[in-house]
C-alpha positions in Angstrom: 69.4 -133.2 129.8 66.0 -134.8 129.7 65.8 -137.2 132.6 63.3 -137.3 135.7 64.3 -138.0 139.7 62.2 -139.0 141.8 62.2 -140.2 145.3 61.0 -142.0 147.3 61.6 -142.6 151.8 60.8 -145.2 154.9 61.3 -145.5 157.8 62.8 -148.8 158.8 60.6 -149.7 161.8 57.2 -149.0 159.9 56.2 -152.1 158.3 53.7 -150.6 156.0 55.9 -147.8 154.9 58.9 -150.4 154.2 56.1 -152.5 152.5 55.3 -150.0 150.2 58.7 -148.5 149.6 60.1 -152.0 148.8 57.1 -153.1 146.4 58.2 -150.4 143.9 62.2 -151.1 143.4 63.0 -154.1 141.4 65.1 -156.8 143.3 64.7 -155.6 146.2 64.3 -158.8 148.4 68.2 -158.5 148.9 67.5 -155.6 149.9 65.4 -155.9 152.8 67.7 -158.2 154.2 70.2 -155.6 154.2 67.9 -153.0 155.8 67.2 -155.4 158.2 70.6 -155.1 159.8 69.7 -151.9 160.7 73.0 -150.5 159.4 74.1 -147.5 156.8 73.2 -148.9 153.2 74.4 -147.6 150.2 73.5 -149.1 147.1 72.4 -149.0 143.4 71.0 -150.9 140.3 70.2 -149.8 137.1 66.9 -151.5 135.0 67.6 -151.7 131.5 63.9 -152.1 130.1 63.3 -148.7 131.9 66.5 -147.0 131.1 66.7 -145.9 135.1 69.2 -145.5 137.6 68.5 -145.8 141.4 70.6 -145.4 144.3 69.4 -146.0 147.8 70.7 -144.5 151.2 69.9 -145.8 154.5 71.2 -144.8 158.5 69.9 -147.6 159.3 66.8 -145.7 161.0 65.4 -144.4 157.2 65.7 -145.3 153.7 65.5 -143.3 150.5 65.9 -144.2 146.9 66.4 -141.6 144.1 65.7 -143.0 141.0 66.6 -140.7 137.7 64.8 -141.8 134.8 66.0 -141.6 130.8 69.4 -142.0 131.6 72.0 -144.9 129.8 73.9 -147.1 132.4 77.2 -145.1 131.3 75.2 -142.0 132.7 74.3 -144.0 135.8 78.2 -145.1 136.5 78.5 -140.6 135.9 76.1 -140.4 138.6 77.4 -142.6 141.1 81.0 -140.8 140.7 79.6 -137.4 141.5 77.4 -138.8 144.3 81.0 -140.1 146.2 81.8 -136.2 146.4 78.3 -135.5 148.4 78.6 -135.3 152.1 74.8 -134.8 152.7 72.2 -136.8 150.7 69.1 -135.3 150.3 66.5 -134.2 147.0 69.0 -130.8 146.1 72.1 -132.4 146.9 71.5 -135.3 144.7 70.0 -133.5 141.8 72.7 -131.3 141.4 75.0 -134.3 141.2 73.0 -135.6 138.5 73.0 -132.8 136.7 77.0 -131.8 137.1 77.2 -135.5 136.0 75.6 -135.1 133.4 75.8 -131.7 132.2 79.5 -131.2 131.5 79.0 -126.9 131.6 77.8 -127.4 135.0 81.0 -126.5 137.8 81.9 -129.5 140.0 80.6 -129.9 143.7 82.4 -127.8 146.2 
């Protein structure tokens, strides 16, 4: 498996950290108006010029986008199915989803 993940976090009320969080996802005027609500997000988009997946979580207090680079959108739909069997989303939870996703050798979550 050769892809990256990286992510990236804000919290809602700071303007300058949504600012900045927002400037590097791609269509993301919709959603700001989503986090505006103030309400659990979850989300995802895949950019085909980059071959990356991103999926963003929100509370409604924070926000946090992992974003797993060199991966097909079949791989991203793989993803996405593993991450509905996480109960907690953070950096380790989510990277061993991609990689039982994508890594068929790898047992499933537990």
């Amino acid at each position: 498996m050769d892809c990256k993940i990286t992510a990236s976090h804000a919290n809602i009320d700071d303007a300058a950290q949504m600012a900045e969080f927002l400037a590097r996802l791609p269509n993301s005027d919709g959603l700001k108006a989503l986090l505006e609500h103030r309400k659990a997000v979850s989300t995802r988009d895949y950019e085909d010029d980059e071959m990356s997946a991103l999926f963003v979580r929100s509370d409604g207090t924070t926000v946090v986008c992992y974003k797993v680079d060199g991966v097909t959108i079949d791989e991203g739909e793989m993803i996405a199915a593993q991450c509905e069997l996480l109960d907690v989303w953070n950096l380790e939870s989510f990277s061993r989803a991609v990689h039982i996703a994508l890594d068929p050798g790898i047992d499933a979550i537990e």
